[in-house]
N, C-alpha and C positions, 0 to 999 in steps of 0.2 A: 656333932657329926663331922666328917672327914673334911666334907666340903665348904664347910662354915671357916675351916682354915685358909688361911693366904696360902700357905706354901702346899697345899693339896690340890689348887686351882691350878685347872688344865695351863694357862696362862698368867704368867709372875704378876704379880700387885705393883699398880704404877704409884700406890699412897708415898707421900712424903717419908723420907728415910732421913733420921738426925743425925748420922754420923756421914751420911753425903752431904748434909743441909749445912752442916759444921763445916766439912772441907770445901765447898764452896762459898761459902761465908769465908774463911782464913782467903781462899785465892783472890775473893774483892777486897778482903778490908786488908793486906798486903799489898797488891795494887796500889789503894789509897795514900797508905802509910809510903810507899816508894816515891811517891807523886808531892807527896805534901814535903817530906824533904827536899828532896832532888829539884822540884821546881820551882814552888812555892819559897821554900825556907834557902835553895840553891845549896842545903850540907847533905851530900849524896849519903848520909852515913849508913840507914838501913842498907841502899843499896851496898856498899861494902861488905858490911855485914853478912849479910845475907845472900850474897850471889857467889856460886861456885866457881872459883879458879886453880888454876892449877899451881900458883905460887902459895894461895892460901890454905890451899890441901896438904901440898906438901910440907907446910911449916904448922898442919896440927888443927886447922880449921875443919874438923870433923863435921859439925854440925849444919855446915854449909851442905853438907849431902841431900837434908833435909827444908831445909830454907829457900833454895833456889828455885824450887815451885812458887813460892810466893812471888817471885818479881815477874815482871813480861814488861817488855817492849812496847805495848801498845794497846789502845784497847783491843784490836782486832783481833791480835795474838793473844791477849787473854779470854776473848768471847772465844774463839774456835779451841784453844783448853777449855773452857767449861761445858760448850757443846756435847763435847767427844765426854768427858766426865757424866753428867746427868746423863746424856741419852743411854749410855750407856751401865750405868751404875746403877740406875733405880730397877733394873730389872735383875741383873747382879748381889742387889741387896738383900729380895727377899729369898731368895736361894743360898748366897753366902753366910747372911748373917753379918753386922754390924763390926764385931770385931775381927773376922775376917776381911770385910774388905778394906778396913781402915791399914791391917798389917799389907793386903796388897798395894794397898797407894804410897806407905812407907817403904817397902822393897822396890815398887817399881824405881821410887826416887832413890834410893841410895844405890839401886845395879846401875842406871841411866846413870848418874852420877859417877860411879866408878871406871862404868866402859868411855864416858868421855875424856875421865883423867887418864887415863890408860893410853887411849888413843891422842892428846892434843900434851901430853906430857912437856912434848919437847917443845911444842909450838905456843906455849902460854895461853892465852886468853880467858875469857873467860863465858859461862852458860847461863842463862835463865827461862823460865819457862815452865808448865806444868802437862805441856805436851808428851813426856813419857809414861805420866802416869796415866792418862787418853787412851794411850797404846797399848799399856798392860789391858784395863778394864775392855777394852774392844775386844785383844786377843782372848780374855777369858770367856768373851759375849762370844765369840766365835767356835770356840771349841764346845760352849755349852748349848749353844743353838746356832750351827753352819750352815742350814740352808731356810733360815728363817729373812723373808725378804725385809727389806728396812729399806726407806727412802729417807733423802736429803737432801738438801738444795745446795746446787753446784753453785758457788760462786752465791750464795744468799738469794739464789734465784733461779734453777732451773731443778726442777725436780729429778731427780736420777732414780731410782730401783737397784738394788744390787744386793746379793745374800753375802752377810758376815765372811765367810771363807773367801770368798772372794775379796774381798775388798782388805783383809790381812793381807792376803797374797802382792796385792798390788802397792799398797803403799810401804808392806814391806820387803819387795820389790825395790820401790823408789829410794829407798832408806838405805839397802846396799849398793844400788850403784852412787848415790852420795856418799856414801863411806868411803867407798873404794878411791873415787878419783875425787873426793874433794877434802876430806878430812885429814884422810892418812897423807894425801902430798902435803898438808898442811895450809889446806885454801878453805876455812873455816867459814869467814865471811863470804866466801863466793857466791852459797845461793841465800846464806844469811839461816842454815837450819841447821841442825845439830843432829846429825842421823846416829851418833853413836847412839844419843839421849832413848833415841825410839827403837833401837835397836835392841836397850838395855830393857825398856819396857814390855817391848814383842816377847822377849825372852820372859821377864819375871809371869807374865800374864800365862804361857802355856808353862810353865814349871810348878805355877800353882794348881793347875788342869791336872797335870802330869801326876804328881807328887804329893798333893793336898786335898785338892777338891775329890777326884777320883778317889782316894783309898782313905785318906783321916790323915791326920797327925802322927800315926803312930805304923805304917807302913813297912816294911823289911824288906822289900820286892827294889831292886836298885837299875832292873835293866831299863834303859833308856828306849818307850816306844814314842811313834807320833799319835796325832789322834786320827781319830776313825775318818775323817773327811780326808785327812795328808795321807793315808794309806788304800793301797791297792785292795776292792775288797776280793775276800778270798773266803772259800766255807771251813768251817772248823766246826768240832764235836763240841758244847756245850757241857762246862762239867757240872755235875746234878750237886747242887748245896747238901752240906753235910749234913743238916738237919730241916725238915719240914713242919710249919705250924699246921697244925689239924683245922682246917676250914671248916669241915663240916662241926666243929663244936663249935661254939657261937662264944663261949666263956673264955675258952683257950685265946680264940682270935679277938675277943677285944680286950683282956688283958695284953696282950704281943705288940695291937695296935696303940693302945696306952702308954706301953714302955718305950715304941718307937717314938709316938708323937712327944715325951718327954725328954726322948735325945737330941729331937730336933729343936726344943724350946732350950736346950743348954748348951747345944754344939754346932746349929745349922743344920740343914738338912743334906750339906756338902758332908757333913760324918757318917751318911750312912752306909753300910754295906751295901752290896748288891743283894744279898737275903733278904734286907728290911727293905729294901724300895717294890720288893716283889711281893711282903707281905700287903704292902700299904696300895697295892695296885688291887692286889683279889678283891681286898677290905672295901673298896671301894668301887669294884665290879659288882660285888655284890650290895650295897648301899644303892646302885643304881639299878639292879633286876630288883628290888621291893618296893 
């Protein structure tokens, strides 16, 4: 039956997801690995390695795009990345699908990665941290559910309320007036945060909304819209799908429903059209009048 699926529940599955369980695994046992050189052994060498700068970008250290999640600062700054990750990711998962979101946490880090070499080009230094990847997964939490309420504790301790849409807005918000006067003057350390990093993720996270999740892989449509919360609502004519599955046959509709639910077992349920989310809605209005 429809309902007996994860990804047909009213509400995503909070079960354990192995390709989050794997990326949060890399972000502690990288921590570790940082710590156990650097402090312990006192030979920084993963941290080299492995943390993105802009003299080592430029002379060909590519794979630092991808690496620079593994270090942080602190534990502090690695719990509030892994926060933003799980909280946000296990509901992401069963809707994206596994190998989708692993590609989203690998673009978030290589855009975050690029928009800071871009922007600290001149000014050196260097990033770490896995807080753009946080940003992406939030932005995609927010475009796929805007006005779903979610709480968290301010400071580890005061409970707040606030809907996804909002709380993009605001931190991404905070993330452009850091950019503007602290990054670009070249005052990186000033509040000690990397807004390009989050900036690069904001973006990767509605681009996947935009561009992927919304229509598939395989898309033609290039005009640049917002999503439906960032936009004014306005009535528009609905265009009628060019073809309809026959409800009232009961053979038609659970073969339709079969072939859907095996796109979603091979592609996520981010590949569907708008036809098949419509088939898979009646299929299951009617599952619930019998």
């Amino acid at each position: 039956m429809l309902s007996d699926r994860s990804y047909m529940r009213e509400e995503p599955s909070h079960s354990s997801a192995s390709m989050l369980t794997w990326l949060i695994c890399a972000l502690i046992a990288g921590f570790f690995v940082q710590n156990i050189f650097g402090i312990y052994l006192h030979q920084p060498i993963f941290f080299t390695a492995a943390a993105l700068s802009s003299y080592h970008l430029a002379h060909g250290w590519v794979w630092t795009l991808f690496t620079y999640p593994l270090l942080h600062e602190s534990v502090w700054h690695l719990l509030g990345s892994l926060l933003f990750i799980f909280y946000f990711g296990r509901d992401l998962q069963p809707v994206l699908g596994e190998k989708r979101l692993a590609w989203l946490a690998l673009t978030a880090s290589a855009v975050g990665g690029l928009f800071w070499f871009a922007t600290n080009f001149a000014h050196g230094g260097e990033v770490i941290g896995a807080s753009g990847i946080g940003m992406a997964f939030l932005t995609a939490f927010a475009c796929l559910w805007p006005n779903r309420p979610i709480t968290f504790l301010l400071f580890f301790v005061l409970p707040v309320t606030i809907r996804p849409k909002w709380l993009v807005w605001v931190l991404g918000g905070i993330d452009v007036i850091g950019f503007l006067f602290n990054e670009i003057p070249g005052q990186l350390h000033s509040d000690g945060i990397a807004h390009s990093v989050h900036l690069g993720g904001l973006l990767t996270g509605w681009l996947y909304f935009r561009y992927v999740h919304d229509r598939g892989w395989g898309g033609s449509r290039v005009a640049i819209e917002l999503p439906k919360w960032m936009r004014k609502s306005r009535s528009s004519a609905v265009a009628q799908p060019a073809f309809q599955v026959n409800v009232n046959s009961p053979t038609d509709m659970r073969a339709e429903v079969d072939r859907i639910l095996d796109k979603i077992n091979s592609h996520g349920f981010g590949a569907l059209t708008t036809e098949e989310k419509r088939v898979l809605d009646n299929a299951r209005d009617l599952l619930t009048r019998r």
